[in-house]
C-alpha positions in Angstrom: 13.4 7.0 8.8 14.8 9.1 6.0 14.0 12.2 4.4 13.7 13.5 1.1 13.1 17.6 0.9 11.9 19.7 -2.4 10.9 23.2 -2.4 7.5 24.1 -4.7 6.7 20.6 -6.3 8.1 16.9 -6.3 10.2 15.8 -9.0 8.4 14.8 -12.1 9.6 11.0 -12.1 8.6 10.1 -8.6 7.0 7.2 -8.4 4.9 6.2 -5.1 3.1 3.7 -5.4 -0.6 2.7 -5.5 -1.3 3.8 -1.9 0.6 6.7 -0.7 0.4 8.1 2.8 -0.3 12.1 3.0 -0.1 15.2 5.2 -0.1 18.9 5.3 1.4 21.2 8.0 -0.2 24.8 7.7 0.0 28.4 9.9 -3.3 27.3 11.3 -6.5 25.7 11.8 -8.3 28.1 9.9 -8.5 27.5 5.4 -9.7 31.2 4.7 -6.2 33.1 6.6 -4.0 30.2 7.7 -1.7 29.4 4.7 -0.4 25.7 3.0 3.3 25.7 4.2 4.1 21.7 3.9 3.0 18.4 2.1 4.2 15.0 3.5 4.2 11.6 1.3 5.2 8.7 2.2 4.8 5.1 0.2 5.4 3.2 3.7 8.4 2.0 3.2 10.0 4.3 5.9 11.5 7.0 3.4 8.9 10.1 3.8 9.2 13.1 1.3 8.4 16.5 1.9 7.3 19.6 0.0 7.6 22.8 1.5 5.2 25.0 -0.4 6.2 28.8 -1.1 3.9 31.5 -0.4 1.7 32.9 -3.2 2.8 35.8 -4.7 0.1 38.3 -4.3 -2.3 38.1 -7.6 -0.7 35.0 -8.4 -1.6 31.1 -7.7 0.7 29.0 -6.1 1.6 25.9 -8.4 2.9 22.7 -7.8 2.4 20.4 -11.0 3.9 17.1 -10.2 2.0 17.2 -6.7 -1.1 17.8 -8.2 -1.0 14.7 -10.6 -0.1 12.9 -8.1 -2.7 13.2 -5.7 -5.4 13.7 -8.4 -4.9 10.1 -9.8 -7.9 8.2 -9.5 -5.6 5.0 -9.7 -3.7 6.2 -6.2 -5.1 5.9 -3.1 -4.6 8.3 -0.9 -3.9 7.6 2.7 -4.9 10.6 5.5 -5.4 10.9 9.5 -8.4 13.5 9.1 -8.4 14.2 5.8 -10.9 16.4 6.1 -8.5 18.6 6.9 -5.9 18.1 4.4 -8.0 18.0 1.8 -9.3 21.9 2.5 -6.1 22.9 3.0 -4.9 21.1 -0.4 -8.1 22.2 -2.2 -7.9 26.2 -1.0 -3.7 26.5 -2.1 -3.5 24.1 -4.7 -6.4 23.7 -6.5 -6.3 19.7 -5.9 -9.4 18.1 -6.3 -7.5 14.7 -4.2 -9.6 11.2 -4.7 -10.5 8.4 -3.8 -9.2 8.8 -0.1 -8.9 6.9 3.0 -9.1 8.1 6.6 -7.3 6.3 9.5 -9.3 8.7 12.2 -12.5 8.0 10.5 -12.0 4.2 10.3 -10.7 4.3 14.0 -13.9 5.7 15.4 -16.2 3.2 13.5 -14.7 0.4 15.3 -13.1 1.7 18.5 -16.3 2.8 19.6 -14.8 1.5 23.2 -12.8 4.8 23.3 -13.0 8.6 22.4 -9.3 8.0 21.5 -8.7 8.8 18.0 -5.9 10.8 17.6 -2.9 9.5 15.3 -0.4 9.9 18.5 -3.1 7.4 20.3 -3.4 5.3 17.3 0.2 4.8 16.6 0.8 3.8 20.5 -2.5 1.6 20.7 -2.0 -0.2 17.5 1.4 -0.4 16.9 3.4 0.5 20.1 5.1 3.1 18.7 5.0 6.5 20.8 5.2 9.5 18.3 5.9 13.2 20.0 4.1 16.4 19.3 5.8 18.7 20.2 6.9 20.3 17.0 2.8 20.4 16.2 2.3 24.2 17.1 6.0 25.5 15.8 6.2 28.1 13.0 5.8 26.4 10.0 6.0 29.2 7.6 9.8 29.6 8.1 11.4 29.7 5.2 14.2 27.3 6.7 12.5 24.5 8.7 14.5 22.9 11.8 15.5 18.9 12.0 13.0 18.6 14.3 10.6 20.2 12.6 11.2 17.8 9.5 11.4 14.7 11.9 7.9 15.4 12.8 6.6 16.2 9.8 7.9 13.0 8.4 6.0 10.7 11.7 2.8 12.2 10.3 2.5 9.6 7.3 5.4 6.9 7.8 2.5 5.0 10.0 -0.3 5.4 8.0 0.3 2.5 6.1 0.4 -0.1 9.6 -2.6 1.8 10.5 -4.3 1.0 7.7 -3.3 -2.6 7.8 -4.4 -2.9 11.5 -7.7 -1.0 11.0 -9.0 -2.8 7.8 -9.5 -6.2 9.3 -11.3 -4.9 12.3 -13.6 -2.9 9.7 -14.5 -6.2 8.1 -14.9 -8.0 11.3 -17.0 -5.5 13.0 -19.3 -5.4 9.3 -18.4 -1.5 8.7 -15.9 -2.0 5.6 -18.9 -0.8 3.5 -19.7 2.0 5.6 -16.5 2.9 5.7 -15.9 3.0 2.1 -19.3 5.3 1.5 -17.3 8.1 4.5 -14.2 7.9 2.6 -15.8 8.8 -0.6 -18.0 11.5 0.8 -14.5 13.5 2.4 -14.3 15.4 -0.9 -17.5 16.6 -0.8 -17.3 16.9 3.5 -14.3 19.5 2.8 -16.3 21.5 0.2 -18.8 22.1 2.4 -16.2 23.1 5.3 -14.5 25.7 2.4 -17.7 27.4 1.4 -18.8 28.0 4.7 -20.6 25.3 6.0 -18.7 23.6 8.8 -20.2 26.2 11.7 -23.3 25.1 11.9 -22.6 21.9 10.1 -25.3 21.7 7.5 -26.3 18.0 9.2 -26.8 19.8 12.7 -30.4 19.9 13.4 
């Protein structure tokens, strides 16, 4: 593993790739008081880069250019673990609009339907023997100065995705739910509007 830092935006010539693994760390779970502190990427070839994000100044947006481009570029696929997630937390401090999208925990629980196991920790041990450790998942990441074993974590949270992916997809076809996958992933956008404008208590497909 190796890590490459940036504060506020990536560098304008870094290339990643047509699929490119993604993560946020924020204060909290919740969009509307929990800021963006961190964005992960990672191209799957072990090298992870981060972007610590600043926080807004108040009356003013918080920009980040290069990341934006990036992860708006319909030619780039964009590989989460709940993306629904990420994507509010992307949409709400960076104005990214981030598509087409692929979601390991989604594609998990359309063919492991032989476990309630879907988180990435499970995954990653399940599918790829590899046992990753959480315990830096509930540390402060709005410090200005972020620990090495803060950044160590951060960096586990997409140097998998890609394996995942790779294990997932053939059991997708086999089991017949590729398509039905596909129609999810395109409908995350749309899933994490909802969630920011208010609609993920009650969820507006509840009864």
């Amino acid at each position: 593993m190796s890590i490459e830092f940036y504060r506020g935006d990536l560098p304008a010539d870094l290339k990643l790739g047509p699929v490119v693994a993604v993560d946020t760390e924020t204060m909290g779970l919740n969009h509307a008081r929990d800021r963006l502190c961190l964005v992960q990427l990672s191209q799957g070839d072990g090298k992870c880069h981060l972007v610590q994000i600043p926080k807004a100044v108040p009356g003013a947006k918080v920009q980040a250019p290069n990341l934006k481009a990036l992860l708006e570029d319909p030619k780039v696929l964009k590989l989460f673990h709940f993306a629904r997630f990420d994507l509010t937390a992307l949409k709400v401090t960076l104005d990214i609009d981030c598509a087409p999208v692929y979601c390991t925990k989604i594609a998990a629980k359309l063919v492991r339907t032989f476990t309630d196991r879907h988180g990435l920790k499970d995954l990653c041990k399940e599918l790829l023997g590899i046992d990753l450790s959480k315990q830096q998942q509930t540390s402060d990441w709005g410090a200005e100065t972020l620990t090495p074993e803060q950044l160590k974590y951060a960096a586990a949270d997409v140097l998998y995705l890609h394996q995942l992916k790779d294990k997932l997809d053939p059991i997708l076809a086999r089991e017949g739910r590729r398509q039905l996958a596909e129609s999810c992933f395109a409908f995350l956008p749309a899933r994490a509007t909802l969630d920011r404008l208010g609609w993920d208590q009650p969820d507006i497909f509840e009864h």
